[in-house]
C-alpha positions in Angstrom: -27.9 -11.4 9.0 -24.2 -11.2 9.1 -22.3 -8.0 7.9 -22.0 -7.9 4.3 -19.5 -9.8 3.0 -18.4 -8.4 -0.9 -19.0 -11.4 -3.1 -18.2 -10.9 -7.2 -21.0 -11.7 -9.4 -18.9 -14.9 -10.7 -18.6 -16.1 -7.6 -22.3 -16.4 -6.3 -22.6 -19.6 -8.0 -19.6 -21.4 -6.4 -20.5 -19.3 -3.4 -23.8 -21.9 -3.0 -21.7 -24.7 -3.6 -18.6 -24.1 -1.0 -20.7 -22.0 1.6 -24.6 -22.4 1.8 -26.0 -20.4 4.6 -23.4 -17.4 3.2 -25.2 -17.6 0.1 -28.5 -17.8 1.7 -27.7 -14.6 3.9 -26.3 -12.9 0.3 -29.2 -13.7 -1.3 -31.7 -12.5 0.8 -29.9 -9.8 1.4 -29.9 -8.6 -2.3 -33.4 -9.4 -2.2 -34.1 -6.9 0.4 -32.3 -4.6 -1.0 -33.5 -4.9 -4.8 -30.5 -6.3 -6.4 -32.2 -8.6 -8.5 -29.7 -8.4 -11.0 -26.9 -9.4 -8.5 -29.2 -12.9 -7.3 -27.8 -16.1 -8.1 -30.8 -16.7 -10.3 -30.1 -20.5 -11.4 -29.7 -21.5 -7.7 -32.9 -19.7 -6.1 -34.9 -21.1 -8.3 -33.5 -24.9 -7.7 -33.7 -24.0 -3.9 -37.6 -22.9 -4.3 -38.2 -25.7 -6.4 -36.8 -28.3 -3.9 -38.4 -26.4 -1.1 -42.0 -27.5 -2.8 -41.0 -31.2 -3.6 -40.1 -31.3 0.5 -43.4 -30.1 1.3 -44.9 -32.5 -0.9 -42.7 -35.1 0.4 -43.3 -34.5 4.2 -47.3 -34.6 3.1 -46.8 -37.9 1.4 -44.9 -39.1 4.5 -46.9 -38.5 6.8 -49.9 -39.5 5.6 -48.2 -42.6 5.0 -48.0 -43.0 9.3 -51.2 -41.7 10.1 -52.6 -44.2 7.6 -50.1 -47.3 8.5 -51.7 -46.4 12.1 -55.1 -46.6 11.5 -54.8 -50.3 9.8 -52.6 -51.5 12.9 -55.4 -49.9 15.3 -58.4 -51.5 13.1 -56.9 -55.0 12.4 -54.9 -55.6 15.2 -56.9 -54.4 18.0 -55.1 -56.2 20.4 -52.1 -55.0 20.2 -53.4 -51.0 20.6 -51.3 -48.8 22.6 -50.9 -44.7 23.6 -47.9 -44.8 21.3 -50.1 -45.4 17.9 -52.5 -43.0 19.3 -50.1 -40.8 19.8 -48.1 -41.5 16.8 -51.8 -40.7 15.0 -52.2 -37.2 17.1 -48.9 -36.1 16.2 -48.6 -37.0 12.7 -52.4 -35.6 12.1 -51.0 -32.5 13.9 -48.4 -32.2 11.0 -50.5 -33.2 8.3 -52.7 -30.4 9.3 -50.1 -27.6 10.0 -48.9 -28.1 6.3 -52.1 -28.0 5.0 -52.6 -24.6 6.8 -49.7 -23.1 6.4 -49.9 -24.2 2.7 -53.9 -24.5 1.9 -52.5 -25.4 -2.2 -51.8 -28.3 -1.0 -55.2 -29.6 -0.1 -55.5 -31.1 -3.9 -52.4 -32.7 -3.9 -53.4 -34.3 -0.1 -56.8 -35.9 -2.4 -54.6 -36.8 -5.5 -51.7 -39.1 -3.6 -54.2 -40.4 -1.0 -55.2 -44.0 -3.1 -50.8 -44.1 -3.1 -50.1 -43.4 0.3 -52.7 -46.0 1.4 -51.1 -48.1 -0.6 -48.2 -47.6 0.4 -49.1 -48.1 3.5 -50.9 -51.1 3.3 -47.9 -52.8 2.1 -45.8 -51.4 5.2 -48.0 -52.7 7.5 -48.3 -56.3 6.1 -44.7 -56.6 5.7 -44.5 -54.9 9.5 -47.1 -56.7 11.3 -46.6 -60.0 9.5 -51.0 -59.7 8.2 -50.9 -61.2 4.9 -52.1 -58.1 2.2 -55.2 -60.5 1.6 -56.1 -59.5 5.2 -55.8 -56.0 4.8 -58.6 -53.8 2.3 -57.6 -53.3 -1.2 -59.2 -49.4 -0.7 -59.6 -47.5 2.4 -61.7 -48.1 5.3 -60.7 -44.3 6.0 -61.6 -41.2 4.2 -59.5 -38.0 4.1 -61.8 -36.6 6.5 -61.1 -39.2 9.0 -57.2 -39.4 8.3 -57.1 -35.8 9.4 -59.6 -36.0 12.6 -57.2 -35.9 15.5 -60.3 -37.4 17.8 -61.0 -40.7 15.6 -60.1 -44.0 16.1 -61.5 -47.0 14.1 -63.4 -50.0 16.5 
């Protein structure tokens, strides 16, 4: 962290607004040293907040590819590449890093599943040019087999 930098209490606020990484390195170091009456209490908690929608977000998205993969490698088998598969490693690689690093999460991966298939269903119609008729109305996969880095539909 930088040297410390004397910032008034009135101006922590506009501090996050005209210079973000200086009021990231002020705030944690307050944290550190127990200044909790010095934080930028309004702004922390925004920051925290958005910090769990993101995680939510990249979870969602990514799902979103493994699962737009999966349909293209089961109803297109023809057009199967090493990109999609490795598209599907990589994005199964992510899914389960956050759901490591963030094991909470694992209910929230079950509750937007049904969405993100969805979701992805449409993408890959409008994509591949399959009409949606084509394509299930409820996954072929399970979560199990979204987050297997080895499987592969035939």
């Amino acid at each position: 962290m930088p040297p410390e930098t004397k910032i008034e209490a009135g101006s922590r606020a506009s501090l996050y607004e005209q210079d973000y990484a200086l009021w990231l390195d002020d705030t944690c170091r307050r944290l550190k040293a127990g200044q909790l009456a010095d934080i930028d209490i309004t702004n922390l908690v925004e920051e925290l907040a958005t910090m769990g929608r993101s995680e939510k977000q990249a979870l969602s998205s990514n799902l979103i590819v493994v699962l737009m993969h999966l349909l293209k490698y089961a109803y297109q088998p023809g057009q199967r590449s090493n990109n999609w598969r490795f598209t599907l490693k990589e994005h199964r690689r992510r899914l389960q890093e956050s759901l490591k690093t963030s094991p909470s999460l694992k209910p929230y991966f079950e509750q937007i599943f049904t969405d993100c298939y969805m979701d992805a269903r449409d993408l890959v119609a409008t994509e591949t040019g399959l009409s949606l008729e084509y394509l299930p109305l409820e996954s072929p996969f399970s979560l199990e087999q979204a987050l297997d880095r080895e499987y592969l539909p035939q």
